[in-house]
N, C-alpha and C positions, 0 to 999 in steps of 0.2 A: 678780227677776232670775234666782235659779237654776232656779227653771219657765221660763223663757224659753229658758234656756241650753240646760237638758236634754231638752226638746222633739223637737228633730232628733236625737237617738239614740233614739227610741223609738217611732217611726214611720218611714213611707216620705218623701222627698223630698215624692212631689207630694200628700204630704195636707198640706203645712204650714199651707197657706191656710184649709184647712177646722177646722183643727185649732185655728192662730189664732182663728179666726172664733167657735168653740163653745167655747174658754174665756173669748170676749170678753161673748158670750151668755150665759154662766153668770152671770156677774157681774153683767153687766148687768141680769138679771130679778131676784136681789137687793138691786140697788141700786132699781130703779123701787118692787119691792112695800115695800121700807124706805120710803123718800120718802113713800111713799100714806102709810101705816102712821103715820109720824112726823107728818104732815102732819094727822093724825086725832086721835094722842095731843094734839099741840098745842090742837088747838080745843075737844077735850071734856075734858083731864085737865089737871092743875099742870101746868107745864114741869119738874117734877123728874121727871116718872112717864117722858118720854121719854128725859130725860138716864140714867135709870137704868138703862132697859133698852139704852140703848146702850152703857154701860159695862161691860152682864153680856157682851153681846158680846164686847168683847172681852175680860170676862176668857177666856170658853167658848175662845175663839180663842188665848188663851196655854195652858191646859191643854191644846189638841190636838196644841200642841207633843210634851210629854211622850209623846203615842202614838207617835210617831216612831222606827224603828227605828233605831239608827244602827249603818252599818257595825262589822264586827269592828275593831280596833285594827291598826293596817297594811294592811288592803285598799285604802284610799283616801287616805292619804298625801300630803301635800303636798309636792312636790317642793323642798330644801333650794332658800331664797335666794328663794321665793318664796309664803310665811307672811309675814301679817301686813296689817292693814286699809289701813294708809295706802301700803306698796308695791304692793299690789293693784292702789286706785285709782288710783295714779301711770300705773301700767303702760298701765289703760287708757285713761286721757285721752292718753298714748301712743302707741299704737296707731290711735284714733278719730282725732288729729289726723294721723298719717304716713297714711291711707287717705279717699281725696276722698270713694270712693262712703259709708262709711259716716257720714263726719263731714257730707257732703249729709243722709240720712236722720235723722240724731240731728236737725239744723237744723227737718228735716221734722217731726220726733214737737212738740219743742219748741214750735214753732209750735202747732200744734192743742193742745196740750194748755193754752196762754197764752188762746188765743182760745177755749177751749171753757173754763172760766174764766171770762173775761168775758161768755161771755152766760148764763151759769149763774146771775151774781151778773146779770143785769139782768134779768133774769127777773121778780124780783118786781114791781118798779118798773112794767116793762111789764104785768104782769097789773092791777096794781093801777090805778094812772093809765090805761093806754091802752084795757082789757078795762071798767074798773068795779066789778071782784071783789078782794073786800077779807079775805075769809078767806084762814088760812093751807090750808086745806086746799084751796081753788082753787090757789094756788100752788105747791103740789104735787105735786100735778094737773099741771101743765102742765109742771115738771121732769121729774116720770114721763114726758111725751110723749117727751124727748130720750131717755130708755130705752127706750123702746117704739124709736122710729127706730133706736136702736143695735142692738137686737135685729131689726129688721127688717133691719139692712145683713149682722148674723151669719149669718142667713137663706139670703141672696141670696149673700151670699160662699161659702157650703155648696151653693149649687146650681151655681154657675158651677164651684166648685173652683180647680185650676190651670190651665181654660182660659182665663181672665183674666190676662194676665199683671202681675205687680205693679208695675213702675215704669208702667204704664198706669194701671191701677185707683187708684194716687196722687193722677195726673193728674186724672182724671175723677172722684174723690172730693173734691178741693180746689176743682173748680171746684162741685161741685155745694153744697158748703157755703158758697161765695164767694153762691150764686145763692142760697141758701137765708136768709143773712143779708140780703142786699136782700130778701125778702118781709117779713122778721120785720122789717126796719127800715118798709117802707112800710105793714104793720100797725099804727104807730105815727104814720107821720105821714099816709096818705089816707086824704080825708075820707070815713069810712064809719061802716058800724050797730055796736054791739060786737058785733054776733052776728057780723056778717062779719071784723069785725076778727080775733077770737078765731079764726074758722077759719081764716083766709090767718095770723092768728101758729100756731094747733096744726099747721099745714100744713108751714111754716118750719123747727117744731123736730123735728118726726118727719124732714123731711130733712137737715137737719144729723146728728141722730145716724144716720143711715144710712151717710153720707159719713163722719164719726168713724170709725165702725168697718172703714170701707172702707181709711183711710189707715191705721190700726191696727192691722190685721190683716195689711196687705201691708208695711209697713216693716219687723214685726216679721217677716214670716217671709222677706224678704229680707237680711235682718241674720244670721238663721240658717244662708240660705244660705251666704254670702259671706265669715265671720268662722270661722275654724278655731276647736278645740275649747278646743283648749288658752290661747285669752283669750273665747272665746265670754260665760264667765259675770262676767270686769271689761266687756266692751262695755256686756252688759245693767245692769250696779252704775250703769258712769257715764251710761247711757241714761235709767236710774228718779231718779237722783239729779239730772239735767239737768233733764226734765220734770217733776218735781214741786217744783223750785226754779221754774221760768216759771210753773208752776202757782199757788204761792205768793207769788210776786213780783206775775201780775193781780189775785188777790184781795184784796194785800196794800194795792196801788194804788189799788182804789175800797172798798177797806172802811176801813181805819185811818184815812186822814188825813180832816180835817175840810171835805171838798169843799160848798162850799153849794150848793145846790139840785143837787146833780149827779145827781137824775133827770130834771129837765128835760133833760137831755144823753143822755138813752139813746140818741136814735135816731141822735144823730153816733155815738154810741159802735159802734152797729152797723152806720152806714157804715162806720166805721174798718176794722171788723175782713170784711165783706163784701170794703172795695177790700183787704184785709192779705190775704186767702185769695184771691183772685182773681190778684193779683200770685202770691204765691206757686203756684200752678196753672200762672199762665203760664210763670212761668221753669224750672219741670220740665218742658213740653213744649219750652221752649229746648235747655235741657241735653241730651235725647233728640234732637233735633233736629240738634243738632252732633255727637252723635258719631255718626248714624246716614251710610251712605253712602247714602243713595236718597234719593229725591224726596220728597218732599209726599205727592207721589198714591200713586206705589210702595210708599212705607212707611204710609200708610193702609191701602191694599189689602192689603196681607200682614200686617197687624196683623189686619184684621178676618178673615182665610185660615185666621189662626191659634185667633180664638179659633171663630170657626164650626170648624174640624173636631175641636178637641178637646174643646169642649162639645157640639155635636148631632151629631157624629159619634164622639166619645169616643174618638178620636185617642190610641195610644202608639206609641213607638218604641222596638220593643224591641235595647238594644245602643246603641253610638255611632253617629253619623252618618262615615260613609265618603268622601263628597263632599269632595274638598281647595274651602279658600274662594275660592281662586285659580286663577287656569287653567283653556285647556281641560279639559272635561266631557263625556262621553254617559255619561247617565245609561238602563240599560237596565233595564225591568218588568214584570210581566204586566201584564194588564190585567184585571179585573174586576167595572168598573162606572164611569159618566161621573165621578163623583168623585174619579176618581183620580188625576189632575193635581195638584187640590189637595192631596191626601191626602201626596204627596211633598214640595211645597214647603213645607207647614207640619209634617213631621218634617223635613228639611233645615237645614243651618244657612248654607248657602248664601243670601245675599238674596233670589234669585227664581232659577226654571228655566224656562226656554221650552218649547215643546214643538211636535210636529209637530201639525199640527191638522187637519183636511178644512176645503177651501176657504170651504163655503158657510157654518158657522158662523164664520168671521172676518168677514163682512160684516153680521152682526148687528148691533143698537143698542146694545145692553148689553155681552155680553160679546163683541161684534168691539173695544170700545172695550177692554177689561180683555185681550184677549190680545194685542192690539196694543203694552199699555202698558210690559208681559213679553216684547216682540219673537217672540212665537208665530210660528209658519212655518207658512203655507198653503200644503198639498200637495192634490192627485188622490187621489182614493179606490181608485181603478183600481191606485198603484203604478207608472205610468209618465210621472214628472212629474221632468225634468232639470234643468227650473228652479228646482222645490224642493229638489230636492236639492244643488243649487249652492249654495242658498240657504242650506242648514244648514251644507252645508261653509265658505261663507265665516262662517256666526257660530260656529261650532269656531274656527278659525284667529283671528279676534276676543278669544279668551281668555275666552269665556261657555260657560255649560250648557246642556245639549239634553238634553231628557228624550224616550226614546222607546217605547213599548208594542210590545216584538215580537210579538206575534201579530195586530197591525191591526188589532183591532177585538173588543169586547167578545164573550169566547165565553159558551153557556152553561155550566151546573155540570155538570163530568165531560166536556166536549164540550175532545176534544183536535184545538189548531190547530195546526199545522208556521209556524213562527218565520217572519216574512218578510224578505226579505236586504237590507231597508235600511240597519238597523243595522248589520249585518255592513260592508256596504260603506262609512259612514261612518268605521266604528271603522276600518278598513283604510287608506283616505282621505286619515285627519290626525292628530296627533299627541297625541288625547284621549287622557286619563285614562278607560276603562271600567270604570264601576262599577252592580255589580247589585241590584237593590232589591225585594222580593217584599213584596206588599199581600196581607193576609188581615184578615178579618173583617167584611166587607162583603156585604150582599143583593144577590142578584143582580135586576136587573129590566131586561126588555127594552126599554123608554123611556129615554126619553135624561135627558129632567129629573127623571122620578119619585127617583132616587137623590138628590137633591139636597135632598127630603123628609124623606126616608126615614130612623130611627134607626139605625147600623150599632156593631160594634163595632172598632173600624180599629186593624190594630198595620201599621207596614212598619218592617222590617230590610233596614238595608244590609250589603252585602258588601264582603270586599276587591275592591280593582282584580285585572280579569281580565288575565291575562297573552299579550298576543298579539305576542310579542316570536318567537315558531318561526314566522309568517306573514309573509310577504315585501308588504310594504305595496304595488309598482307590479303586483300580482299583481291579474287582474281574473278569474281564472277562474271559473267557478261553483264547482268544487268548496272552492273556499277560501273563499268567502263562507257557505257552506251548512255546511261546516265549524266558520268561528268564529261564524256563526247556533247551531249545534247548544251549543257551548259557553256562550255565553251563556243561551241556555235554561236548559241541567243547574246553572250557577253561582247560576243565578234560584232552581231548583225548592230547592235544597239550602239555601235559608234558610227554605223552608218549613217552618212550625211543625208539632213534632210532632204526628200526630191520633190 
């Protein structure tokens, strides 16, 4: 618990998942090469030579205690009134209960940790009955796989990073373990060779431990997010002490009492726990569901917006987002490559931004469908298209976001364009919020889809709202649109990163 706690003071925010993920991996390749290891002592030596060595263990592991520096006397101080084991834990069963989202996640850990339990202990049973392997050291063997899987989920969580977000990867981690326990169960009971059997069960257990470490790395480093510091490390006490009591209560379940034949029950046992993780899947993407304002499709599509640009586009945002959630919007940018649409709505914390688009890509299959879904506005390439621009004015006054690129159209590097007066005229128009947003770290390339390819390094910062309160809005002069065009620009250029 207090590795857990102290975690998020010792790194950045967005390595938490990675950071999770490679101490889950640690652990993990020690717990698999033990397993092998134990699994080996067992069939060639006494059963005292294993028990021994696991005891030196832990003595080695209480003498590393003693290395431990501890604080001078007063630098770390427990704050009067709250010293003391059982006030501690009071505090934070406290706390985890006054807070939905965390006392959800602790429900979450719990779970996984009851059901990975149960197929740990059926393990044997199924190697043995269902496989035909009757060594301990095949059983073993096949525990190790649930390691192997865990460390393959630490893996993948290290490559994705934070562009996964984690009440998602929960999601899709519970369901993958839900699916993963129906093979392991129909391992058991369709009728096949054990050679097949054995692979559709080692198949089963490498993905379970993928999905383990999936939902174990993102709970935990969402718990870090969301729990201030100051009870961070009672969440984590009553977190370890919740799952390793579920932990102990599955095992305690099918190992003590005197169940008869209860191998012949494996394979309900891993329906049980298949429908127990599949339900639970489902009701997290319930939960997500209601409190999300968008659709199905909307909130699919900007899920997947989000993790494409900040995994293969490697997406940050440097600074807060400026975008009020509410209300008219024109959102004003440079332009520097076809991704750049995306690149704003997934730093954004706005649901979605429309934007002006050229005609002929709105009637496309794919993405006519996707900027349709976003209310994109198709205008004239040309600049002289009254109807589009009617059309943005009526979705300003609507109380939606308009995203627009003032220089029309992708320049190249160093190639200076003069702002075009759409923007100007809109922001003049209606009663948006103008806010400025400068994209850097992107390849330039003169095709339209190659960007979409292509590895970039993408940061955009927003700006404050530009102030066009000295402009007389029924003002339709040129000089006044070319005016707060030029301003827009200079507010754009002046978030550009130092070079």
């Amino acid at each position: 618990p207090a590795r857990a706690a102290l975690l998020p003071t010792l790194i950045r925010p967005r390595q938490l998942i990675e950071a999770n993920a490679t101490m889950s991996g640690l652990g993990v390749i020690a717990t698999m090469l033990s397993a092998v290891l134990g699994g080996y002592l067992a069939t060639h030596y006494a059963p005292t030579v294993a028990f021994r060595l696991d005891a030196t263990t832990f003595i080695f592991s209480a003498a590393l205690l003693f290395c431990i520096r501890l604080p001078q006397r007063g630098t770390h101080a427990i704050p009067a009134g709250e010293a003391g084991t059982w006030r501690a834990l009071r505090e934070g069963f406290v706390y985890v209960a006054s807070h939905r989202r965390v006392a959800e996640l602790l429900l979450v850990a719990v779970l996984v940790w009851s059901t990975g339990a149960v197929v740990r202990s059926t393990i044997p049973a199924v190697v043995r009955d269902a496989y035909g392997l009757h060594s301990y050291f095949a059983i073993t063997v096949f525990q190790a796989l649930l390691g192997a899987g865990m460390l393959s989920g630490a893996l993948v969580l290290t490559l994705f990073g934070d562009a996964l977000r984690s009440e998602v990867a929960i999601t899709l981690s519970l369901t993958g373990i839900g699916v993963a326990m129906g093979l392991l169960a129909g391992s058991v009971w369709l009728p096949a060779t054990a050679s097949v059997a054995m692979g559709l069960g080692g198949t089963a257990i490498v993905l379970a431990g993928v999905g383990a470490t999936g939902v174990m790395a993102s709970y935990q480093a969402l718990m870090q997010r969301i729990v201030p510091d100051r009870v961070r490390g009672r969440v984590f006490g009553v977190t370890d002490l919740c799952t390793m009591a579920g932990l102990l209560a599955a095992t305690g379940a099918l190992g003590i009492p005197a169940w008869p034949n209860i191998d012949r029950w494996v394979g309900v046992l891993l329906v049980a726990v298949a429908v127990t993780i599949l339900a639970a899947g489902l009701t997290t993407w319930l939960v997500r569901r209601r409190r999300s304002s968008l659709s199905v499709a909307i909130g699919f599509w900007r899920g997947l917006t989000d993790f494409y640009c900040r995994w293969w586009f490697r997406l940050r945002r440097d600074g807060i987002c400026t975008i009020p959630r509410e209300g008219p919007v024109l959102v004003v940018a440079n332009h520097t490559c076809s991704v750049d649409p995306l690149l704003l709505i997934a730093a954004s914390t706005r649901p979605y931004i429309s934007f002006l688009i050229a005609r002929e890509f709105h009637g496309l299959p794919i993405s006519g469908r996707l900027t349709r879904m976003v209310e994109c506005i198709p205008v004239r390439r040309d600049g002289r298209d009254s109807a589009g621009t009617r059309a943005a004015l009526r979705h300003l006054q609507a109380g939606k976001a308009l995203g627009i690129f003032l220089e029309g159209r992708i320049p190249a590097p160093d190639e200076e364009v003069p702002p075009r007066p759409g923007a100007a005229m809109l922001a003049l128009h209606s009663d948006a919020t103008v806010i400025p947003a400068h994209i850097s770290g992107t390849r330039y390339h003169p095709g339209v889809a190659w960007s979409f390819f292509r590895r970039h390094r993408a940061r955009v910062r927003f700006g404050k709202p530009i102030d066009l309160s000295g402009y007389d809005a029924h003002r339709r002069d040129r000089a006044s649109v070319e005016a707060v065009s030029r301003l827009m620009m200079a507010a754009i250029r002046e978030l550009a990163p130092p070079t």
